[in-house]
N, C-alpha and C positions, 0 to 999 in steps of 0.2 A: 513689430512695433519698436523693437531697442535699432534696428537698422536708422527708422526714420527718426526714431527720437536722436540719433547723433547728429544727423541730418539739420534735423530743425534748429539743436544746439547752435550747431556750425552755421545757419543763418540769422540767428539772436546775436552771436559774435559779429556776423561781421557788419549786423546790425547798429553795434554798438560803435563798431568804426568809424559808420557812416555819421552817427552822431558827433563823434570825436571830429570827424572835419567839419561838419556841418558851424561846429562851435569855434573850430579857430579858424575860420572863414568869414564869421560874423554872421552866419546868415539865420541862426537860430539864437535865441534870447537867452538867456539863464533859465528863466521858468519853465521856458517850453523844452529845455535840454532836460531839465529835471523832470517834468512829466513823459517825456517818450521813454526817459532810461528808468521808470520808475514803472512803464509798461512793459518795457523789455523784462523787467526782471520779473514780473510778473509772470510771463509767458515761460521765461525760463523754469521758475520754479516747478509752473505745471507740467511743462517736461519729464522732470526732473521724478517727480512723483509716478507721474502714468509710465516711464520707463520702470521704474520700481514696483512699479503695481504689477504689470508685464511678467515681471521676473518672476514675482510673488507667484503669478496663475498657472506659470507653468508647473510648479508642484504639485496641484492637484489633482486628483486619480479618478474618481467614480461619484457622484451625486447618490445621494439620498436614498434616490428610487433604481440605482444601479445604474444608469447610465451615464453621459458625460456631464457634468455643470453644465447648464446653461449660463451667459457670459455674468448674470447679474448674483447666480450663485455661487460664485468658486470662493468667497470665506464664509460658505456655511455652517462649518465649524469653528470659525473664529468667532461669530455673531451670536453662536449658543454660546458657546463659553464669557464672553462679555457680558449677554444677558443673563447667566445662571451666575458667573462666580464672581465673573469683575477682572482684574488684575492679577492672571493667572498663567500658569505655563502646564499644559495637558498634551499627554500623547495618550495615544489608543491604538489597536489593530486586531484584524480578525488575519489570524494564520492558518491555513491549512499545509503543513508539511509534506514531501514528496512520497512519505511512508506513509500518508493518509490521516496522522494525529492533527488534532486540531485546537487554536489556540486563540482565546479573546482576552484581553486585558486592555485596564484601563488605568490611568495614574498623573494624579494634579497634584500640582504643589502653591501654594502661594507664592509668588515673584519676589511679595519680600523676603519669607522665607529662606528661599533658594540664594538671596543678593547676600542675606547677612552670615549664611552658613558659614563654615568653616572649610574651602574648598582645599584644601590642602587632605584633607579627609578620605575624600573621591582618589587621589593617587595610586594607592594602590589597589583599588577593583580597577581604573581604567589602563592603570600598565600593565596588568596582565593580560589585555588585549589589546597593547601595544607590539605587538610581535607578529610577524606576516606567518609564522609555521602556526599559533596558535588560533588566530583566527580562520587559516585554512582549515584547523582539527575543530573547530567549534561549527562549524561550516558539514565537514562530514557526518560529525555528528548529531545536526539538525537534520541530515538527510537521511539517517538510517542506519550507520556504522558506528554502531555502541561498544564491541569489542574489544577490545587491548588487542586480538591477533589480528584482526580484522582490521586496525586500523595501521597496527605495525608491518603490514603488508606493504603499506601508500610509501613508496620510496620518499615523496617528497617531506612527510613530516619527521625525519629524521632516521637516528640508531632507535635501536629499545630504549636505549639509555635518555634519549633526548626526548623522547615521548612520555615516559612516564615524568621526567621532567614538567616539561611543558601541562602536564593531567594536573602532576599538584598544582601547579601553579593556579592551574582555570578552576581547581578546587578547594583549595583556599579563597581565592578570588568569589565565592561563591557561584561562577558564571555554569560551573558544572558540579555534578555529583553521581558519588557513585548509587548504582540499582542493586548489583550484585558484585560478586568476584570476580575483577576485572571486568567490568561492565559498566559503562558512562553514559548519562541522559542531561541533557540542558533542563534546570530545572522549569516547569509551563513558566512560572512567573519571571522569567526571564525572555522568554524568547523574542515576545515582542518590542520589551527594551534594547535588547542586542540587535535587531533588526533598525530599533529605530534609532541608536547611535550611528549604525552601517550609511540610514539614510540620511544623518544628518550630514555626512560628511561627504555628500554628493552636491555639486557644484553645475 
C-alpha cells in the first residue's frame, strides 16, 4: 500500500500542474480551478491517511481467537480501550520465557496524566537501559543466566568489575533484583514493560 500511496501522491502532484497550466492558459475559470484543487486535496488527504493506516496494521500480531486479524480487525484493541477507558495509553502482554516462566501484565495510564507528568523523573530508570552491555545482561537474564559466574563467563558483558557495575546500575534502576547471593531475576512486573519499550523502538 505505502509503494502505491507515493505513487498516487506523485500523480495528485502532477495533477496539480496540470491545473496550474490549465489556469495560465485561460482555459479553466477561477471557480472551477478552486473546485478540482479543492478535490485534489481531498484525494490527497486520503492518501495520506490510508498510507498511515498501512503503517499502523503492520504492528499487529495475533487476533482474539489466535489467529491473524482479519483486515476489519487489526485495532481491536484500540476500539476496546476507546470504548472502556476513552483517552488512554495501555500496553499489555503475555510472555512465555525460554526457561519456560511465564508472564501476563497489563498497565494504563490516563494520556493526561502521562502529558502533565514530570518526565524528567523517568531519566534515570530509562538511562540505565541506555547502554548496549546492559541491555545485552538484561537480555541473558530473561533467558535464563541468573548467576554473577554464569554470567561473568559472557565475554561480551565485560571485566567482573564492569558487570557488577552494570547489575547495580539495572538494580537501582529497579529493572533487576537480586533472589539470592549473587543471583539476579528481572522482576515479573517488569518484563513485559522492558519488552515493550524494546518494541517500541522498532521502526
Amino acid at each position: 500500500m505505502e509503494g502505491h500511496g507515493r505513487a498516487l501522491a506523485g500523480l495528485i502532484r502532477w495533477h496539480f500542474g496540470i491545473i496550474t497550466f490549465l489556469r495560465n492558459n485561460g482555459i479553466v475559470t477561477g471557480s472551477e480551478e478552486s473546485d478540482l484543487a479543492e478535490r485534489l486535496t481531498r484525494l490527497e488527504e486520503r492518501v495520506a491517511r490510508l498510507e498511515g493506516s498501512d503503517r499502523a496494521s503492520r504492528a499487529h500480531v495475533v487476533g482474539t481467537e489466535g489467529g491473524e486479524d482479519d483486515p476489519g480487525e487489526v485495532f481491536w484493541a484500540l476500539r476496546a480501550l476507546k470504548e472502556r477507558v476513552g483517552d488512554a495509553v495501555l500496553f499489555t502482554g503475555s510472555v512465555t520465557l525460554p526457561d519456560g516462566e511465564h508472564y501476563e501484565w497489563q498497565q494504563g495510564h490516563a494520556s493526561s496524566e502521562l502529558v502533565a507528568d514530570d518526565w524528567s523523573q523517568a531519566a534515570d530508570a530509562l538511562s540505565a537501559l541506555a547502554h548496549p552491555v546492559r541491555l545485552m545482561l538484561l537480555r541473558e537474564i530473561l533467558c535464563g543466566a541468573h548467576g554473577t559466574a554464569e554470567l561473568a563467563a559472557d565475554e561480551r558483558l565485560g571485566t567482573t568489575g564492569q558487570l557488577y557495575h552494570h547489575l547495580r546500575q539495572l538494580v537501582a534502576a529497579g529493572w533487576l533484583r537480586t533472589t539470592a547471593r549473587g543471583r539476579y531475576a528481572v522482576p515479573g512486573e517488569r518484563v513485559v514493560p522492558i519488552l515493550t519499550i524494546l518494541a517500541a523502538t522498532r521502526r
